[in-house]
C-alpha positions in Angstrom: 186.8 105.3 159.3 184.1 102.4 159.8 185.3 101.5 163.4 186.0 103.3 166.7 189.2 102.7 169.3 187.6 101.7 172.8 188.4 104.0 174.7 190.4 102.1 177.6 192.6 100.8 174.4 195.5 102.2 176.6 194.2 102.0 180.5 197.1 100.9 183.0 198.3 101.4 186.4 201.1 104.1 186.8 203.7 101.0 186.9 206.0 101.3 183.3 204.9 98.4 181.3 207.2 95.7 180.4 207.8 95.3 176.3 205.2 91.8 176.5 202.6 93.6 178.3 202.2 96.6 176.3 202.1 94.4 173.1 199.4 92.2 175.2 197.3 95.8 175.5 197.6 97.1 171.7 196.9 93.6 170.4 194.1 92.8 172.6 192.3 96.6 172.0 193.2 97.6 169.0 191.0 96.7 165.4 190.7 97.8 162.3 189.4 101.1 161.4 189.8 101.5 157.3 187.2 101.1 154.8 187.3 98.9 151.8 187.8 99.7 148.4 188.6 97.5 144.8 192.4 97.7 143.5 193.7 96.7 140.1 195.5 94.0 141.0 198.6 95.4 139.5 198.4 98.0 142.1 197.9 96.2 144.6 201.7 95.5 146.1 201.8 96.7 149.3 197.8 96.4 150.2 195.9 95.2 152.7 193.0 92.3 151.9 189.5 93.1 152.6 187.7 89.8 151.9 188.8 86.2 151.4 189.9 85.5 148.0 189.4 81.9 147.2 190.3 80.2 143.9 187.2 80.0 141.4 189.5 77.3 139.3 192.3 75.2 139.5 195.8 76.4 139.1 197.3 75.2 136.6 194.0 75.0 135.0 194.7 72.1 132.8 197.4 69.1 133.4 200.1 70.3 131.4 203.7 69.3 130.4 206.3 70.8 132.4 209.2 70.3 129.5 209.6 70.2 125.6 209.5 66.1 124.5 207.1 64.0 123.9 204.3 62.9 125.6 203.2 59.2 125.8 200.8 56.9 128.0 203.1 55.1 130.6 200.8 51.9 130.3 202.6 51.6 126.5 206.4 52.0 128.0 208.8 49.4 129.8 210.4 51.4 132.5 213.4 48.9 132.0 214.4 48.6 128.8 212.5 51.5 127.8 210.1 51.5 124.3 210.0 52.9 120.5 206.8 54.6 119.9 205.6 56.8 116.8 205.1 59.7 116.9 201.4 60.8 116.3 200.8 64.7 116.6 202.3 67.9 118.1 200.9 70.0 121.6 201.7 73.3 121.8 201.4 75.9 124.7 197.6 77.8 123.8 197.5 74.9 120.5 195.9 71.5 122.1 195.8 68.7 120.2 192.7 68.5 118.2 192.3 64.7 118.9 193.5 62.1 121.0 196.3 59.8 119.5 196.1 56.4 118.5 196.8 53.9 121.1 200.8 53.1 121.7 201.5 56.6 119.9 203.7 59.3 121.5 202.9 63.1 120.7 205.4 65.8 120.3 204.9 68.4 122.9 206.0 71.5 124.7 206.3 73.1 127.8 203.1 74.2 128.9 200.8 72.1 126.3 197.9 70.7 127.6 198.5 67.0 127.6 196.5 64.9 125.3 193.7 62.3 126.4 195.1 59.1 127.3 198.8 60.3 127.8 200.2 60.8 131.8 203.9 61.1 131.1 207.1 63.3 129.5 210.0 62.5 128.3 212.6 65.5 128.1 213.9 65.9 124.0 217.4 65.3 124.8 216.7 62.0 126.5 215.5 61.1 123.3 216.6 58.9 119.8 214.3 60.1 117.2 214.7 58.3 114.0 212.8 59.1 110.7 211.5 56.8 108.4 210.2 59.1 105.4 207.1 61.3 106.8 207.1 59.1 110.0 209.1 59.4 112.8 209.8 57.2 116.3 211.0 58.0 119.3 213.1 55.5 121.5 212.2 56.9 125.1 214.8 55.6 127.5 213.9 53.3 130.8 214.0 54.5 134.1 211.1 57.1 133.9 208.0 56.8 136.2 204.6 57.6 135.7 203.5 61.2 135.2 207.4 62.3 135.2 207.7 66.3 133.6 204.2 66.6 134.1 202.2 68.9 136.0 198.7 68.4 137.3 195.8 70.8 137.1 195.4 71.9 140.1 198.7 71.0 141.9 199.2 74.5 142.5 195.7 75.7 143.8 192.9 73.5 144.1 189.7 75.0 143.0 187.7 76.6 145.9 190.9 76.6 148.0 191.2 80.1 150.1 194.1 82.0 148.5 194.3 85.3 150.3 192.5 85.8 153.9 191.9 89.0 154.8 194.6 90.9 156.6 197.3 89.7 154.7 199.7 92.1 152.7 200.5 91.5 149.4 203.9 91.5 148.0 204.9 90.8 143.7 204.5 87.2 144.3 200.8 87.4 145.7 200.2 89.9 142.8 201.1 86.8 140.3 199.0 84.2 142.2 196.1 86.5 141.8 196.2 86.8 138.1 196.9 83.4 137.8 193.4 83.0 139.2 192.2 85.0 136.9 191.2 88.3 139.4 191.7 91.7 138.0 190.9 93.3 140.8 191.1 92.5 144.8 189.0 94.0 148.1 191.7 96.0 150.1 191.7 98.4 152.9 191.9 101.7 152.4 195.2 103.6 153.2 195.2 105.0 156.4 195.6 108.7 156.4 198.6 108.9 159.1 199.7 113.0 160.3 203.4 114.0 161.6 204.1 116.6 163.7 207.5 117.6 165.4 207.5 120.0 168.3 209.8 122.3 169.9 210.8 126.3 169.6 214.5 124.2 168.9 213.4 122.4 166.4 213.8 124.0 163.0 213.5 121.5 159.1 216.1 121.4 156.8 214.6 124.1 154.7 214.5 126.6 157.2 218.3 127.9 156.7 221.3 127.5 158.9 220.7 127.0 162.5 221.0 129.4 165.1 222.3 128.6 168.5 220.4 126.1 170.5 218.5 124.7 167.3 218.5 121.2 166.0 217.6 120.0 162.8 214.7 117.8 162.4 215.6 114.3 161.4 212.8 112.3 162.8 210.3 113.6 160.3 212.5 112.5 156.6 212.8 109.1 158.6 209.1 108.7 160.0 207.6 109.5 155.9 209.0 106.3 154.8 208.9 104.2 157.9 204.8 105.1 157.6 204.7 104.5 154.1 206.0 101.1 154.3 202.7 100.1 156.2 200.7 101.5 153.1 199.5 104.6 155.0 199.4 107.9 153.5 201.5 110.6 155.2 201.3 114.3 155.6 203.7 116.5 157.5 202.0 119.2 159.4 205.3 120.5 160.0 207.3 121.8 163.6 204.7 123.3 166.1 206.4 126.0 168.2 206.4 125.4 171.9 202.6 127.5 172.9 199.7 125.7 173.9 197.3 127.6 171.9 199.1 126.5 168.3 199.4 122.9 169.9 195.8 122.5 170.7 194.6 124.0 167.6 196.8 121.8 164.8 195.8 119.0 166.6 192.1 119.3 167.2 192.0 120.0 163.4 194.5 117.0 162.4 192.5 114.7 164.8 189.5 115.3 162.5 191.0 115.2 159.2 193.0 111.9 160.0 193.1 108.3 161.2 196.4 108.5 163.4 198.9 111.3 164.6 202.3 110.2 165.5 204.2 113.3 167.5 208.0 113.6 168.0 209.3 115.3 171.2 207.3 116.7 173.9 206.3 112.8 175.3 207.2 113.4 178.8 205.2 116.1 181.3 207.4 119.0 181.7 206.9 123.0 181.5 207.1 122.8 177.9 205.6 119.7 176.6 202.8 121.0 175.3 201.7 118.2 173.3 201.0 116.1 176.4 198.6 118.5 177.8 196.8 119.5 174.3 196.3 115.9 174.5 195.0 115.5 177.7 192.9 118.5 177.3 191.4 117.3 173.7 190.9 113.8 174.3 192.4 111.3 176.6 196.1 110.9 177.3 197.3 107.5 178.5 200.4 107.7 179.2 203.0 105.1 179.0 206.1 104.6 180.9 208.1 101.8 179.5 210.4 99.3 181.0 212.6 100.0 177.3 215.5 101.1 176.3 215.5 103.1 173.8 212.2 104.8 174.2 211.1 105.2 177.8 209.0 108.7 177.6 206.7 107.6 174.9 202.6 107.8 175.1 199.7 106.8 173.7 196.4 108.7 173.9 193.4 109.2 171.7 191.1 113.1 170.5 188.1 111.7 169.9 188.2 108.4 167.9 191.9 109.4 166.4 194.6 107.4 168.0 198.0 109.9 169.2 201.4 108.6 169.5 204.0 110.1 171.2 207.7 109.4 170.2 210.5 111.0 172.3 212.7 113.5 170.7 216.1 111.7 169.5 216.2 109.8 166.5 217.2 106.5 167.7 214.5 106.5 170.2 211.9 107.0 167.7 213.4 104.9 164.8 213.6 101.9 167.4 209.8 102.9 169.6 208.4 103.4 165.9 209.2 99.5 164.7 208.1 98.0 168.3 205.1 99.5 168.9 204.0 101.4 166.0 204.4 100.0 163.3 202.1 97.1 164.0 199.7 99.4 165.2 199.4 101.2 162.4 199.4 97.8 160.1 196.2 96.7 162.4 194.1 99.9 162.5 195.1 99.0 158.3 193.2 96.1 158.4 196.1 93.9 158.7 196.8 90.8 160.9 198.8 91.9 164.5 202.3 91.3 163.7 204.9 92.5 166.7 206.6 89.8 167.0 208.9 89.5 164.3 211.4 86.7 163.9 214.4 86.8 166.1 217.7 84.4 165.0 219.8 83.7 167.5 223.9 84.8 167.0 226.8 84.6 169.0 227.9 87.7 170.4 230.9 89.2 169.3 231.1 91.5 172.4 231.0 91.9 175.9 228.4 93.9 178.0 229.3 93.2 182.1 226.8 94.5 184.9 223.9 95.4 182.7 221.1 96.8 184.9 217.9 94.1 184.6 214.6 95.0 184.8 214.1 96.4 181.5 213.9 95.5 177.8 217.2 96.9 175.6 217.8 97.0 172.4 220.8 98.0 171.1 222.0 98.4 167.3 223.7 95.3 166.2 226.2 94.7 163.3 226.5 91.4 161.5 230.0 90.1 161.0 230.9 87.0 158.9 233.9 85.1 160.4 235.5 81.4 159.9 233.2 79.7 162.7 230.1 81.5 161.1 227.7 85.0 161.6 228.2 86.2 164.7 226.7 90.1 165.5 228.5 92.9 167.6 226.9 95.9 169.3 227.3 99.6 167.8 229.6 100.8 170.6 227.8 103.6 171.9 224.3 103.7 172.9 223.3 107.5 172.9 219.6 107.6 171.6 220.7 110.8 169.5 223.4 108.6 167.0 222.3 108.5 163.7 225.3 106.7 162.8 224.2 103.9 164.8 221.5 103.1 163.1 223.6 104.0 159.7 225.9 101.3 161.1 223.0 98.8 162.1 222.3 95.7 160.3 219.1 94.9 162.9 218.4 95.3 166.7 219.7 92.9 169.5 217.0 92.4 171.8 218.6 91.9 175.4 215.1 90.6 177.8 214.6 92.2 181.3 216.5 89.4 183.5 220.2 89.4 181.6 222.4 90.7 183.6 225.1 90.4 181.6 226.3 89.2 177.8 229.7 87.6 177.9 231.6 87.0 174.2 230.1 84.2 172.4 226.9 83.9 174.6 224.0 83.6 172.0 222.0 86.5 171.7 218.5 87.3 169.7 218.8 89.7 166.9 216.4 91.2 164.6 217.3 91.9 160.7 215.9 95.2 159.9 214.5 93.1 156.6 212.0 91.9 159.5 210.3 95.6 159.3 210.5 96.0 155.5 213.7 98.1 156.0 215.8 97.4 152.4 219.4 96.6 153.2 
């Protein structure tokens, strides 16, 4: 790590915090903490950027043709009746013409040949009558063509010098072609962050562990927090399902908090008899707890050992799936090195439900399901809200985000939703 959290990252009265103001806290406290390292730009979907990449030439490099025809100078056309030219030379892609052509000639070319000197416009082969007299030939290019039509500038795409990449920003396939277009084999990125998850609870047993006994629950948060962490580019290791003693608690993780750049917990968030992971927190570092005016997600907390940031997620799966995309996910993106990004795009859809009396006050977010009808998308709302329901999130196409002063949704009112595409969730 090159950087340190401050240590009042998470500091707040004993009020819960309202969805905007805890985003307010994390954005305003929270900086990056990964060192840099050079990636093979074919390895580097996926990564953070380190440093500004600017263009060191044009892109394309050369003015080109953007079709195969041929090539003439508009100064020796009528754009009316159109013109016969002969045909003086042939441009191929990687094969420029050795010289430039005489004066009123037109040059066979093709896609992606640098245009000869003196030549600014294209026209397409099949627009054309070619007629051959013996070894010569003439074209009759038709009127109606404008300067520089079918071809493309050096430079239209990227200006030399322009800044391509700043830092911060994640690169997908496309990014990874603009960068070799510039010619850069390799790119400044972050380094992963090394992310830890631990589950908790004497009832919580993994999939591994044989059939369950009475009282026991399998652990489903962990196979769904791997890949959710992943998608930010962080490395993750399961530390596996601490049993409910303080002593165990303390010790996996004083030694996680030194081996890794974030912890994210599962159960154990709120301050009862057996939530041991509270007080190993408070009694290894700093525990600040938050109380959130959400739902899902309401017992969650934040806290720091040392200069490793702790998350706590409740214990059911929806809960988590839902806190994890809020709140954690761009956390973990900026301690990566990447820009703060919690607000993701919201498109607003008639409702194709009805929700009467809802209790304001608080952010909810419920699962919603697109539908396509005749008058267009509207969404409906998974009918149960439980925060243990898989299926609903199984179901889910996104989440509808219902803000603290609705007190009700009546069919057809327009409500924002959120595609799950928005966190990097295939559908």
């Amino acid at each position: 790590m090159t950087g340190k959290l401050l240590d009042d990252c998470f500091a707040h009265d004993n009020r819960r915090l309202l969805h905007a103001e805890a985003l307010a806290i994390l954005e305003q406290r929270i900086k990056p903490i990964a060192g840099i390292e050079r990636v093979p730009v074919p390895e580097a979907a996926g990564r953070i950027v380190a440093q500004a990449v600017a263009a060191a030439r044009p892109v394309p490099a050369h003015t080109n043709s953007a079709v195969d025809g041929y090539a003439f100078a508009h100064a020796d056309y009528d754009r009316e009746k159109g013109a016969g030219l002969p045909v003086s030379g042939r441009a191929a892609a990687g094969h420029a013409l050795a010289e430039a052509p005489p004066p009123g000639h037109a040059v066979r070319i093709f896609t992606g040949a640098m245009m000869p000197a003196g030549l600014d416009s294209v026209v397409m082969q099949e627009d054309v009558r070619l007629e051959q007299q013996g070894a010569a030939a003439r074209v009759w290019v038709p009127g109606g063509l404008k300067k520089g039509a079918n071809v493309r500038k050096a430079g239209e795409d990227v200006p030399q010098g322009a800044v391509v990449f700043a830092p911060g920003t994640v690169l997908r396939p496309q990014d990874l072609a603009a960068l070799a277009s510039l010619g850069c084999a390799q790119v400044d990125c972050f380094k992963p962050l090394k992310v830890a998850i631990v589950s908790s609870g004497d009832e919580v047993i993994r999939i591994t562990d044989g059939a369950l006994r009475p009282g026991q629950v399998y652990d489903a948060n962990a196979p769904m927090l791997g890949p959710l962490i992943a998608e930010t580019g962080a490395e993750v290791t399961d530390l596996g399902v601490l049993p409910d003693r303080p002593d165990a608690v303390q010790t996996c993780l004083a030694d996680a908090a030194r081996r890794f750049d974030a912890i994210i917990t599962t159960g154990g968030a709120s301050k009862g008899e057996e939530d041991h992971l509270v007080a190993a927190v408070e009694a290894l570092g700093v525990r600040h707890m938050w109380q959130l005016a959400i739902k899902p997600g309401r017992p969650m907390s934040f806290g720091q050992i040392g200069t490793c940031p702790v998350l706590g997620l409740p214990g059911n799966p929806v809960a988590v799936f839902v806190c994890f995309l809020l709140y954690v996910r761009p956390l973990l993106r900026r301690l990566a090195g990447g820009t703060w990004n919690a607000h993701p795009r919201r498109y607003m859809l008639p409702a194709d439900f009805e929700f009467p009396d809802r209790k304001v006050g608080r952010r909810e977010f419920w699962r919603g399901i697109l539908k396509e009808t005749p008058a267009g998308l509207v969404v409906e709302k998974f009918a149960r809200d439980g925060s243990g329901l898989i299926s609903g999130l199984r179901a889910a196409d996104g989440l509808i985000d219902i803000p603290e002063d609705v007190p009700a949704v009546r069919r057809g009112d327009l409500v924002a939703f959120i595609p799950f595409a928005e966190f990097g969730i295939r559908a």
